[in-house]
C-alpha positions, -999 to 999 in steps of 0.1 A, spaced: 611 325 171 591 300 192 552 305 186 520 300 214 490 307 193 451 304 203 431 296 174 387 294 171 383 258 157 354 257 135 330 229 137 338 196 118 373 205 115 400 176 127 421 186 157 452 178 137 469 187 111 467 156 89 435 133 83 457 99 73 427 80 80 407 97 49 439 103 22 417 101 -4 386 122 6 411 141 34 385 162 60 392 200 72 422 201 91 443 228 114 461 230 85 428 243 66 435 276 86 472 280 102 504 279 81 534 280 106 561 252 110 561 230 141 530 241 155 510 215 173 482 214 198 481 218 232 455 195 243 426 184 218 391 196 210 370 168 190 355 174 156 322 182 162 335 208 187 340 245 183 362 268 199 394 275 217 425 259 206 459 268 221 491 256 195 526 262 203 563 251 192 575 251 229 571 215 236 574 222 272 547 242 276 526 219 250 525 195 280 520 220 304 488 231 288 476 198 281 488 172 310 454 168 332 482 168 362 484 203 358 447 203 363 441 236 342 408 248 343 389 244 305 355 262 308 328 251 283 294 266 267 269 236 261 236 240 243 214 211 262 180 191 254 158 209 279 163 228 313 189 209 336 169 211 373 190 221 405 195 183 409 207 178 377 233 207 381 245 196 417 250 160 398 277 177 371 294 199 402 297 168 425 307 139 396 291 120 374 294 82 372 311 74 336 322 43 330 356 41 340 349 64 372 334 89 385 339 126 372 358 151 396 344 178 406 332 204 383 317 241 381 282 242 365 256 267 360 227 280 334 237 308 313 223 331 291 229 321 256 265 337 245 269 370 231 277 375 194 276 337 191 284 327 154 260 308 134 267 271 135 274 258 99 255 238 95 226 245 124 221 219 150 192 201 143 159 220 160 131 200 177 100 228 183 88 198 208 118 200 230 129 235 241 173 239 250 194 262 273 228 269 277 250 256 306 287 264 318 309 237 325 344 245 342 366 211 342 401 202 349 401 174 335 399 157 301 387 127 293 373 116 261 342 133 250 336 141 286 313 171 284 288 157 262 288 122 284 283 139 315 253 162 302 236 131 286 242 111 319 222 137 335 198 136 312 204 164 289 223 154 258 249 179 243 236 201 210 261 225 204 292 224 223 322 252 223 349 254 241 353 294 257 386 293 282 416 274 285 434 290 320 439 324 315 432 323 279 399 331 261 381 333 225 377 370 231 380 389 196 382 356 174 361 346 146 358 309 136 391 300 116 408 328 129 443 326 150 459 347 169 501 346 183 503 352 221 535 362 240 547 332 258 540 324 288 565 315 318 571 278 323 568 260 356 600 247 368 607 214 355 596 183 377 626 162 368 650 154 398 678 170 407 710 154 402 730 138 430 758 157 432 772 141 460 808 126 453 814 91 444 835 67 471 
């Protein structure tokens, strides 16, 4: 049986199912939560992110998921210091300079804060001097800890990030630490070449 499972990662928990860097003091792991052999991520989501996860067993469609070539759209709800202005917003649509290039193009936008949103455990830290909003990213792209760069290059540094969509695939009906198995989806043609068949002189 092949498995493609979404899973709601909890905050502080390692995207991975081993923490060989901490053997003796090992941090939360995948393996905290799911229990299934050869299951690994499609794509990553950094510690101190929560949210959608998609695993699967299918190596094809592991890189299908997670290759930026395939330019799947990731959509992301970010608590932010203060209230990003329309300039601020047009900067994260248009690209924003990081510094090895500039961002593609992105969907932003101000949100209401998310329904039935989980508690945080533990809370973000609160300022009552600087008042926070929610914004919704849509990339297709991922570099490294790109969502919180790009809010604090615009001047609004990332509180509380969660990943919501991953293509067609949301955190609809998931608690934190909870997975679900998905049927499997159909798998683009492979880009290898075709053989030359032509006979050899």
């Amino acid at each position: 049986m092949s498995w493609f499972i979404r899973f709601n990662k909890p905050f502080d928990v390692l995207p991975q199912f081993t923490d060989r860097a901490n053997a003796e003091s090992p941090r939360r792991t995948l393996s905290d939560f799911i229990d299934l052999p050869d299951v690994y991520p499609a794509g990553r989501l950094d510690r101190d992110s929560e949210g959608l996860m998609l695993l699967t067993d299918n190596g094809r469609l592991q890189a299908q998921i997670a290759d930026p070539k395939h330019k799947m759209a990731k959509t992301y709800w970010v608590q932010v210091e203060g209230e990003p202005d329309a300039s601020a917003l047009k900067a994260l649509r248009d690209g924003v300079e990081l510094k090895e290039g500039l961002t593609r193009p992105a969907k932003a936008r101000l949100m209401d804060q998310p329904e039935a949103l989980w508690p945080r455990d533990p809370p973000i830290r609160v300022r009552q001097t600087v008042s926070d909003c929610w914004v919704e990213l849509v990339l297709r792209e991922g570099r490294n800890r790109q969502v919180r760069r790009m809010t604090a290059a615009v001047g609004h540094p990332t509180l509380r990030l969660i990943r919501a969509r991953i293509g067609d695939w949301t955190l609809d009906g998931l608690e934190p630490g909870q997975w679900d198995s998905l049927s499997m989806p159909a798998l683009a043609p492979s880009s290898s070449r075709k053989r030359d068949r032509r006979p050899r002189r």
